[in-house]
C-alpha positions in Angstrom: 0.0 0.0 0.0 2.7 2.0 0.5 4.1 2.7 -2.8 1.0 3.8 -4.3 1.6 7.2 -2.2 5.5 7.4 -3.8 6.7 7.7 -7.7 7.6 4.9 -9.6 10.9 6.8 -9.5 11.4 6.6 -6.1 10.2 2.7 -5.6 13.7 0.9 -3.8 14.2 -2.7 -4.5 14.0 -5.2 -2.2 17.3 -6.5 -0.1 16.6 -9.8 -0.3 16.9 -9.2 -4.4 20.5 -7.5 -3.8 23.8 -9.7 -4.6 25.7 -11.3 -1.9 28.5 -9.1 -3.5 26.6 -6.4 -3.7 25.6 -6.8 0.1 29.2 -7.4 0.9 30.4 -4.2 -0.6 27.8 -2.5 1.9 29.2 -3.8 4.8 33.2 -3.1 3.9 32.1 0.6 2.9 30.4 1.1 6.4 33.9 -0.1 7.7 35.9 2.4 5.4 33.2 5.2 6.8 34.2 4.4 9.8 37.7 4.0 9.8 38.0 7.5 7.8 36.0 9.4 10.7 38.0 7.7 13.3 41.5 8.9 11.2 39.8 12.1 11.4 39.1 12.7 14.7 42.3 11.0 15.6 44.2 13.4 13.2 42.1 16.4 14.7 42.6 15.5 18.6 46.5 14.4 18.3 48.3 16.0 15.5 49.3 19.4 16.8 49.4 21.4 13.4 45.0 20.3 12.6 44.5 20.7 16.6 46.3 23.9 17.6 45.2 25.7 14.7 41.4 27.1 13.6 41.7 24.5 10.9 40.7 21.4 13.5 37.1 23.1 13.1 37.1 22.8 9.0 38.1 19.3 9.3 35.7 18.9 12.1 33.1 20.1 9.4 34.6 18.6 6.6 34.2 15.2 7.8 30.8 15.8 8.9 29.9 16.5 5.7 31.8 14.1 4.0 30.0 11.0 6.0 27.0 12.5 5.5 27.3 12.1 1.6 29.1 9.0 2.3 26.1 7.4 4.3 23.9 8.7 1.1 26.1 6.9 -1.3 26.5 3.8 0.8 22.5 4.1 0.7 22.1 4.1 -2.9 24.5 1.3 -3.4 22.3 -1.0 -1.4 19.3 0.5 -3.2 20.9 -0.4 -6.5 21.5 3.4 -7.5 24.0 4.2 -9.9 24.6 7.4 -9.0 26.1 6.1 -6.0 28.2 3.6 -7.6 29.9 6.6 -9.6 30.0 8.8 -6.6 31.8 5.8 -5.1 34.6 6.1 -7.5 34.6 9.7 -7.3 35.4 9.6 -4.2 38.0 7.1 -4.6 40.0 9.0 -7.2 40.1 12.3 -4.7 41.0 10.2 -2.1 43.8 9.3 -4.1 44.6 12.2 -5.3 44.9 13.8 -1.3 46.9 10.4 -0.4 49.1 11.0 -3.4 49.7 15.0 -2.4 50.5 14.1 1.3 52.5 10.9 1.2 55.8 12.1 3.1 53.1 12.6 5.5 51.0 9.7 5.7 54.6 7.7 5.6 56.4 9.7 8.1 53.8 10.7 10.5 52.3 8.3 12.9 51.7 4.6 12.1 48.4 4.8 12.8 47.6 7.6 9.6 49.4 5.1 7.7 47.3 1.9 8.9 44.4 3.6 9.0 44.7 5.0 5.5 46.4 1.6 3.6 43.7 -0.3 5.3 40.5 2.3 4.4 42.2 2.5 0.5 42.4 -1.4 0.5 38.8 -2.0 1.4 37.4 0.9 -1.3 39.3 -1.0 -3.8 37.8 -4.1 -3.3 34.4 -2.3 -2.6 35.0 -1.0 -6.2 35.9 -3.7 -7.9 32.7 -6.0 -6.1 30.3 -3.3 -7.8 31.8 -3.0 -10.8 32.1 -6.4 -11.7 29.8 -8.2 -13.3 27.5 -9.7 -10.1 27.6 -6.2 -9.1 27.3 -4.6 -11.9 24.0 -6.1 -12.4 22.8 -4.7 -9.5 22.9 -1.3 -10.9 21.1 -1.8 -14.0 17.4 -1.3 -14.3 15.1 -3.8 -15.0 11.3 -3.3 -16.0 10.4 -4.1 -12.0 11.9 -1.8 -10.5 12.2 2.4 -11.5 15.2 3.1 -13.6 18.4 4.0 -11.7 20.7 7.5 -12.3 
């Protein structure tokens, strides 16, 4: 009865139609979420330069709003949205990108930026390549069921 008061644009498929690979990739991107806030508030509350200056706020709010987007993403995957699925890699490639720009830090700094960082860039990797392969990818694709994804 439910969906008769919602767009067929908006209708969500069901989990128990989702991939096992698909559902897998849900559950390491939670992890990576929450091992990027932790390396976060860990950076903001330890390292001296991001604590002592007005700039532990920025990241404060830059984290925020990152997770928030990154719960919304992690979301669509598991709704079968591909919007999410490209905002996944998206987010990947700047992640790389800041990793690439700071690696004297991330390598000389404290080991736990650099475990915390090799471990969250290990699981998007496989994340990625679990919803871009084909089991995945299928995921993604609209069928005549269900409303047509992004």
């Amino acid at each position: 009865m439910l969906h008769t008061f919602f767009p067929k644009h908006l209708t969500l498929r069901p989990p128990s139609d989702r991939p096992p690979v698909v559902g897998l990739a849900v559950r390491l991107s939670w992890m990576s979420l929450l091992l990027g806030t932790l390396n976060s508030i860990y950076a903001i509350g330890v390292a001296p330069g991001i604590a002592a200056m007005e700039n532990g706020k920025v990241v404060l709010v830059l984290t925020v709003c990152i997770s928030v987007v990154m719960v919304l993403a992690i979301v669509g995957i598991s709704n079968g949205r591909n919007w999410a699925r490209k905002l996944s890699i998206a987010f990947f490639v700047l992640g790389l990108h800041g990793a690439v720009s700071r690696l004297d830090e991330i390598v000389n700094g404290p080991t736990v930026y650099f475990v915390f960082d090799i471990a969250i860039y290990l699981i998007d990797s496989i994340v990625l390549f679990l919803i871009y392969s084909r089991p995945g990818a299928l995921w993604f694709r609209p069928t005549n069921d269900y409303a047509k994804s992004l």
